[in-house]
N, C-alpha and C positions, 0 to 999 in steps of 0.2 A: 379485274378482267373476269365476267361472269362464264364461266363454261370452255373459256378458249386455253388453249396451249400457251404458255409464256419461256421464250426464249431468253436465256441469260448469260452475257457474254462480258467478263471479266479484263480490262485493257490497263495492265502493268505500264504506268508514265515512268520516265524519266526522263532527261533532259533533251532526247532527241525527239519525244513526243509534239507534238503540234496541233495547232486547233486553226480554222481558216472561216472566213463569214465571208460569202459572195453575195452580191446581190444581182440583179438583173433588169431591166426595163419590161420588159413581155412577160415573167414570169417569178414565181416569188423564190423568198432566197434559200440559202444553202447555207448548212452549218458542218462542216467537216472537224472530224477529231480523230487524227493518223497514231498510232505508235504502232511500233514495230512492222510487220509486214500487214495488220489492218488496218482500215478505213472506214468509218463511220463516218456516215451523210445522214443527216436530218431532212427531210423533207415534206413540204405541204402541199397539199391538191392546190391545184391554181382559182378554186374560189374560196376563200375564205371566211371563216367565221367566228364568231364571240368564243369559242372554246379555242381556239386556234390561239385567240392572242392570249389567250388566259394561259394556255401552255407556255408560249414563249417566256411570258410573264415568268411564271414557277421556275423555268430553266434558268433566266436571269438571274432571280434571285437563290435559287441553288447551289448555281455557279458564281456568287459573289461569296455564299458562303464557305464551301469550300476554299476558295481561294482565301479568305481571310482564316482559316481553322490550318494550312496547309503553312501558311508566313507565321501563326503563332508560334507551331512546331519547331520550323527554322527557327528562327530567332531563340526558342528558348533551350534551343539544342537537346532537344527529345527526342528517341527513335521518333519513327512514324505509328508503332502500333499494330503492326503487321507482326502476325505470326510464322512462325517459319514456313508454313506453306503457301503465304503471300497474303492470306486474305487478311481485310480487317479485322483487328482483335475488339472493336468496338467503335462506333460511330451512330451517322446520323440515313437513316434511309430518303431516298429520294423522294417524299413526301415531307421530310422535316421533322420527323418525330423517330427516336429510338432510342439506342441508350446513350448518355451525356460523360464525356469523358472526366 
């Protein structure tokens, strides 16, 4: 983000958390991800383009990896990694690169 302001908003999951994909005929879709009393919506301009789907693309795979790093945890009966003020004590940044547990 060359020159702009970046907003950065940290959303504490646990099991009441939820995620939601709407689609629609007239206009393109929606990705929602609720915990606690916030709400994220993802959304696209209603014309689309090759970055567009390269985005979805990255969130896909992102989100496939999380979910598969989040089941390793479970299963191997490890905290999660979280320090006591919540944040990650180490991971992966939303690009896919950073430090490797």
């Amino acid at each position: 983000m060359a020159g702009g302001r970046m907003s950065a908003l940290s959303l504490p999951i646990d099991s009441a958390a939820s995620t939601e994909f709407r689609t629609f005929r007239t206009r393109t879709p929606l990705f929602t991800v609720s915990a606690g009393r916030v709400l994220v919506t993802l959304t696209l301009p209603e014309r689309l383009n090759a970055g567009d789907v390269e985005f979805a693309r990255r969130l896909a795979e992102q989100a496939t990896a999380y979910a598969v790093e989040v089941e390793r945890l479970y299963r191997s009966g490890r905290p999660s990694g979280r320090s006591s003020s919540g944040r990650p004590s180490s991971g992966r940044s939303s690009s896919g690169k950073g430090a490797a547990a």
